[in-house]
C-alpha positions, 0 to 999 in steps of 0.5 A: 513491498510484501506481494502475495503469490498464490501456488496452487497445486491444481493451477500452478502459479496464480497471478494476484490479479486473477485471485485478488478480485476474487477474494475481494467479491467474496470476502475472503479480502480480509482474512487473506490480508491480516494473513499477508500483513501478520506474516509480512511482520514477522518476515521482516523481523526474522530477517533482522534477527539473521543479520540483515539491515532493518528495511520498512516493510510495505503492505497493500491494503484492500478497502474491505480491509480498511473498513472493518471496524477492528482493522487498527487492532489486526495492525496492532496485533500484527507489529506486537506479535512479531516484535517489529516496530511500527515505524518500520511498517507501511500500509499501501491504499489506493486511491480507489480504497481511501475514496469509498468511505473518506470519513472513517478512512481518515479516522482510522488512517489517524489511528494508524499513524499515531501508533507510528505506522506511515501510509502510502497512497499506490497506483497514484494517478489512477483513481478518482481522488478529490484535492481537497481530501488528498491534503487531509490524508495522513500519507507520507508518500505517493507511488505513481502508477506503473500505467505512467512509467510503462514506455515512457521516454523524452517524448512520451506524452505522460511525461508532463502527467507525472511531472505534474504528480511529481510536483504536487507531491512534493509541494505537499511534502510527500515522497514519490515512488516511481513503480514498474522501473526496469530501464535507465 
């Protein structure tokens, strides 16, 4: 997964969740993140021509991302312009992002995976998804969010919450991802 980091000359090292808000407030979201997913491309593909295994590169998507009107072309451009096939990209959405404008998020999503690029839904369990929409989102895979992970153990009361994701993952046909995993 691609994480953007941000080392300020003034501030030092700023965490992503202090800048991230704040490039989302004032627009700044969107040329951030074709930087991000343009560079996270061409990362990808420079790995592989110094000899490394090809690996599927994920790359977060914000919902002022998403909703611009060229987004499927900034996606295009980025896998053309590094050479990296599309079926080597994931696109990680929130829940939050694919609910705030369902009908072009779908369109768009579709778009998306017939140029062959797969999506994830990140930070699952945390946001307001309707069932109904979940079965119609083209994704191929749901990331539990680290809130479930974080001090679980046998007797954690989460337990049963991220079995239950777990099982409604899978009986859709989707892969899971446990986020956050540090200990046995």
């Amino acid at each position: 997964e691609a994480l953007i980091r941000w080392n300020s000359p003034e501030f030092g090292s700023v965490s992503p969740a202090e800048f991230v808000p704040v490039a989302e407030g004032c627009s700044l979201i969107v040329p951030i993140g074709t930087w991000a997913l343009t560079e996270a491309c061409r990362q990808s593909v420079a790995w592989q021509k110094a000899g490394f295994a090809p690996v599927k590169i994920a790359v977060n998507v914000s919902a002022r991302q998403l909703a611009e009107a060229d987004f499927v072309d900034v996606v295009r451009d980025a896998l053309k312009a590094s050479g990296l096939p599309a079926n080597m990209l994931e696109l990680e959405l929130t829940e939050t992002t694919l609910m705030e404008h369902v009908e072009e998020s779908l369109d768009r999503l579709r778009q998306l995976r017939d140029l062959g690029v797969s999506m994830a839904i990140d930070d699952f369990g945390t946001g307001y998804s309707s069932l109904s929409y979940l079965q119609k989102l083209p994704v191929g895979s749901v990331k539990i969010d680290l809130s479930f992970i974080r001090d679980m153990d046998e007797a954690s009361s989460t337990v049963p919450v991220i079995q239950a994701i777990i099982d409604l993952a899978h009986g859709m046909g989707l892969k899971v991802v446990a986020e956050g995993v540090e200990t046995e």
